[in-house]
C-alpha positions as CSV (number, residue, x, y, z in Angstrom):
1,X,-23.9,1.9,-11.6
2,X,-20.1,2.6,-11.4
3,X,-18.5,5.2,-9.3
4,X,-15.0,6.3,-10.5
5,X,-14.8,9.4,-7.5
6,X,-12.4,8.7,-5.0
7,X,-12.3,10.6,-1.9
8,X,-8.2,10.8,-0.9
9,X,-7.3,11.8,2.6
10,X,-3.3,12.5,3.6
11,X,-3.0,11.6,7.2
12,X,0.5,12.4,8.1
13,X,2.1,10.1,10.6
14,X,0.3,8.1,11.8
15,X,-0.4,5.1,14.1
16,X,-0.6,1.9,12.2
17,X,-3.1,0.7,14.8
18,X,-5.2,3.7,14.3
19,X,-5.2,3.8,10.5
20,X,-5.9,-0.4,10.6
21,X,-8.6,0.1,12.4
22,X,-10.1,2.9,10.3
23,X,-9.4,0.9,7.2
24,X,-11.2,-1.5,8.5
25,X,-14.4,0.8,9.7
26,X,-15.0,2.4,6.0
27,X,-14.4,-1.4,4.5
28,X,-17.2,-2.0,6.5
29,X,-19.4,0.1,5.8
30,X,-18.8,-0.4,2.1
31,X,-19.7,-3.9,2.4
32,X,-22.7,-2.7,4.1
33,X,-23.9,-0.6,1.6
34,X,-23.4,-2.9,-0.6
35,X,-25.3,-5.6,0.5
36,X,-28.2,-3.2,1.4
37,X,-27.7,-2.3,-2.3
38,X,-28.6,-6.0,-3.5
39,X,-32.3,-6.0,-1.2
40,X,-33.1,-2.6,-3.2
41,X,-34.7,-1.8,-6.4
42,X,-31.9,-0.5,-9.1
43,X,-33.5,2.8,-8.9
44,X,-33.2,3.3,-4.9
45,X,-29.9,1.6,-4.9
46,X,-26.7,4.2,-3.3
47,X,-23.2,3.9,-5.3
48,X,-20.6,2.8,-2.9
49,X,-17.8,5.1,-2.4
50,X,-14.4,4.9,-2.9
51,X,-11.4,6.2,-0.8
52,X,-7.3,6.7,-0.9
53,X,-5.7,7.5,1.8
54,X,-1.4,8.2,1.9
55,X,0.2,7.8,5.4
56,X,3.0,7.4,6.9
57,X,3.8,5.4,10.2
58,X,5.9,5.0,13.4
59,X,8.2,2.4,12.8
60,X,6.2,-1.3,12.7
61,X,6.8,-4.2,11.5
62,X,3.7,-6.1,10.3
63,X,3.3,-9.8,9.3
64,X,0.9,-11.3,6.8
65,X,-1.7,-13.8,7.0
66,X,0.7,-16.3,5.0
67,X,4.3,-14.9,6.7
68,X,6.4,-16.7,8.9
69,X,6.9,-15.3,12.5
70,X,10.4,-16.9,12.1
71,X,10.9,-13.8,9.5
72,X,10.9,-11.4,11.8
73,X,15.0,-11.9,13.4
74,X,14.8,-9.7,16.5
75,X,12.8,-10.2,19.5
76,X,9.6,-8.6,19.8
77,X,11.2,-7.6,23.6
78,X,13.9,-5.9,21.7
79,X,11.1,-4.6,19.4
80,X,9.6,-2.6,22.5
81,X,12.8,-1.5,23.8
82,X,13.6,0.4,20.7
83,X,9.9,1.6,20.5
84,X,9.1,-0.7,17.0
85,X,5.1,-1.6,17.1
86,X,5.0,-5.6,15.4
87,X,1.3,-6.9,14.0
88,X,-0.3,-9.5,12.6
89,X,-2.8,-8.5,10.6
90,X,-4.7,-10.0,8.4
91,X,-3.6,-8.6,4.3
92,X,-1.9,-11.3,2.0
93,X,1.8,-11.6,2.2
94,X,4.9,-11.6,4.2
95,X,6.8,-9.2,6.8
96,X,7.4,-6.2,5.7
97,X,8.5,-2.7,7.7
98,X,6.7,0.7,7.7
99,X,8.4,4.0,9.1
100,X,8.5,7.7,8.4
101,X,10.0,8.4,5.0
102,X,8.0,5.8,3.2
103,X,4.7,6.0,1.3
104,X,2.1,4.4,2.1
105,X,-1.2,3.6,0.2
106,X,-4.1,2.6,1.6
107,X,-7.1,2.0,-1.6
108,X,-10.5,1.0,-0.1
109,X,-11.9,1.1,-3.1
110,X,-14.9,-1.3,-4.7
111,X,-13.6,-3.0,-7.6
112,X,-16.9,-3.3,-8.7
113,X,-16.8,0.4,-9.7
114,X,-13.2,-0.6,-11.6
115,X,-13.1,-4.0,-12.8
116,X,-13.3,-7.0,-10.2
117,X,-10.6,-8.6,-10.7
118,X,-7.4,-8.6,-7.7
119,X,-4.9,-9.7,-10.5
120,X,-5.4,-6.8,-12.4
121,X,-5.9,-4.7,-9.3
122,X,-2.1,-5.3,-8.0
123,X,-1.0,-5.0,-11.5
124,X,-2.4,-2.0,-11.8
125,X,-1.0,-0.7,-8.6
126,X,2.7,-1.4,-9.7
127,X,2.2,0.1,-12.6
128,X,1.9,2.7,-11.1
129,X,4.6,2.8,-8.6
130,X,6.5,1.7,-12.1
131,X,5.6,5.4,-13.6
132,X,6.8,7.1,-10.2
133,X,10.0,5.4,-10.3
134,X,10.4,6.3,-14.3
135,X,9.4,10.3,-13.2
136,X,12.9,9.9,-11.1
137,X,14.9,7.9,-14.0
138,X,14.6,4.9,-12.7
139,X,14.1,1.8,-14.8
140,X,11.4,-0.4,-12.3
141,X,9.8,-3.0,-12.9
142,X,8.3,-6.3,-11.8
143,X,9.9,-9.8,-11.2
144,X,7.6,-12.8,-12.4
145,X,6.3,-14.4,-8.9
146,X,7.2,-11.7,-6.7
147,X,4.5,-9.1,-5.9
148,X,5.9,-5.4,-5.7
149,X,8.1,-3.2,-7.5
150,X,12.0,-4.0,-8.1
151,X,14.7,-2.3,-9.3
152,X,17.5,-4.6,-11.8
153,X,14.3,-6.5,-12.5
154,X,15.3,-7.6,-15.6
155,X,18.9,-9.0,-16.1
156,X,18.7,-9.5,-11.6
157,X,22.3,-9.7,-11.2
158,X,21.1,-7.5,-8.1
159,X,17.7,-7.3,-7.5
160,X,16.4,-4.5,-5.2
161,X,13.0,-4.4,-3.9
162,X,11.3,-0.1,-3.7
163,X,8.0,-1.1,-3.2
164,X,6.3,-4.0,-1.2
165,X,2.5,-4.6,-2.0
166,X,-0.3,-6.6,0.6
167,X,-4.0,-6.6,0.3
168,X,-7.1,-7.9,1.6
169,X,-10.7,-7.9,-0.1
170,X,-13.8,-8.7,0.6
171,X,-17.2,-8.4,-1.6
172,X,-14.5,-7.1,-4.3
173,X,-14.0,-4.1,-1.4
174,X,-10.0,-3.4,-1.0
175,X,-7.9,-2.3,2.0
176,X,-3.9,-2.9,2.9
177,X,-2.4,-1.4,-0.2
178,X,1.6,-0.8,-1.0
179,X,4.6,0.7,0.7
180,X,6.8,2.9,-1.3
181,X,10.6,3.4,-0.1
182,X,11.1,7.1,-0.3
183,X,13.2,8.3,2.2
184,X,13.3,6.1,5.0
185,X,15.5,4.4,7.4
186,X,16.6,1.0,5.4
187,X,18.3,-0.3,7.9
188,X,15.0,-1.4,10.0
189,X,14.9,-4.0,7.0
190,X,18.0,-6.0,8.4
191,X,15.8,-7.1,11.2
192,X,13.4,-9.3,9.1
193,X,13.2,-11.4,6.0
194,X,11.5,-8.8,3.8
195,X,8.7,-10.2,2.3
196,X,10.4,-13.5,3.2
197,X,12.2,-13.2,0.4
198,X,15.7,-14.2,1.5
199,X,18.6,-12.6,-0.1
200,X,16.8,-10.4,-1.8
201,X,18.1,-6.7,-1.1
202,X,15.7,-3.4,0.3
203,X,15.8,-0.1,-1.8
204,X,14.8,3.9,-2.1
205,X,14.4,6.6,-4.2
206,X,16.6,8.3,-1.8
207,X,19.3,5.5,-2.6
208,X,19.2,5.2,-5.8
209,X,19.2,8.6,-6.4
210,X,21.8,10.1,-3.8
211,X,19.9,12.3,-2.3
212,X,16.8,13.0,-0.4
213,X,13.6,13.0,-2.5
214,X,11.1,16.0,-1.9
215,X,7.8,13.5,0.1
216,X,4.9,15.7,-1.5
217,X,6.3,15.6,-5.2
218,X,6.9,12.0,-4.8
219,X,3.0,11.9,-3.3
220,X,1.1,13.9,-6.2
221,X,2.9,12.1,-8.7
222,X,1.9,8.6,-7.6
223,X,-1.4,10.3,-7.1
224,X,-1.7,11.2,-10.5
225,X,-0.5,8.0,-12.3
226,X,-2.9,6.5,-10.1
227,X,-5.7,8.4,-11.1
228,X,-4.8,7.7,-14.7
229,X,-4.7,3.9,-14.9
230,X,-7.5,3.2,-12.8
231,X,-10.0,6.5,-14.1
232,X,-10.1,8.1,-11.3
233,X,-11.5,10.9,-10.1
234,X,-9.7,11.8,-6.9
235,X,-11.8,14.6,-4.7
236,X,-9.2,15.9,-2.1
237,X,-11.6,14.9,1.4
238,X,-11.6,16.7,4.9
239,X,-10.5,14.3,7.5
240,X,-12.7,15.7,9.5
241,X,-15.6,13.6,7.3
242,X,-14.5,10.5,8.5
């Protein structure tokens, strides 16, 4: 009983608090249904649901279960006095930075209606980040033991990191996702170990390319490949619904 429709939501700017804490609300009830699915007859059973939702955020820093707080370089008293949110939260990973400009992709979807398996899952994400980058002529790809998306990935004479990944999953039911560097301010990166990867540099379409990239042509195209690889079928949702 696998259901491929996935309801996507765009909600702006928004509070990372606020859009944790809704992540975490329709995880919940997925895993619910779920598990009310197992006490019931195949033929009374109700397919879990599957969402997407693009956002982008106030500046934050937010730490990983596994991160060092020694990554993050500046005080969290400085952090308030320059109005940057800092969270630990609970997705795989290191420290990473969200602000306006950059993409970010929140998948709640159960993998039981893909294919349950997290490997393949993150994979599949930056491959898909991997075709958005290639729509802008850029030659991404991924570095063996370092989750994400870099640019120079292959010879690495100057590696450059476009898109950091994190996820959390429970029952085979997803949440965190990926941050793609659009257009944002980079230089919120020089006040942590990114990913706690040290040395490694911080990247954007807008970089690489010179120039601004248009946010909404960058948003349906990463929508698209995404549909693709993982047989979608994305259903544009009110956010009114949830």
């Amino acid at each position: 009983m696998q259901n491929r429709q996935v309801y996507f939501q765009d909600w702006g700017l928004r509070d990372y608090a606020q859009a944790w804490a809704e992540q975490e609300r329709v995880l919940a009830e997925t895993v619910a249904r779920k598990v009310e699915n197992r006490r019931l007859p195949e033929t009374e059973q109700v397919p879990t649901s599957n969402y997407l939702f693009f956002v982008q955020h106030p500046p934050v820093f937010t730490l990983g279960k596994s991160g060092k707080p020694e990554h993050l370089l500046e005080d969290e008293h400085v952090l308030q006095e320059q109005g940057i949110q800092y969270y630990k939260i609970n997705r795989g990973g290191d420290i990473t930075y969200h602000g306006p400009g950059q993409l970010v992709g929140y998948p709640i979807l159960d993998l039981d209606n893909f294919k349950a398996d997290i490997h393949w899952y993150m994979r599949t994400l930056e491959e898909a980040i991997i075709q958005t980058c290639t729509d802008y002529g850029l030659d991404a790809g991924r570095i063996p033991g370092m989750t994400g998306v870099w640019l120079d990935h292959a010879e690495q004479k100057n590696p450059r990191k476009i898109c950091a990944m994190g996820v959390k999953a429970s029952r085979w039911v997803t949440m965190h996702g990926f941050a793609l560097n659009v257009n944002n301010d980079l230089g919120h990166f020089t006040y942590i170990v990114p990913c706690g990867l040290e040395g490694k540099e911080v990247t954007s379409l807008a970089k690489e390319l010179g120039h601004p990239v248009p946010f909404e042509e960058v948003s349906e195209r990463l929508r698209r490949h995404l549909a693709t690889l993982f047989g979608m079928e994305l259903v544009q949702d009110s956010l009114s619904s949830l």
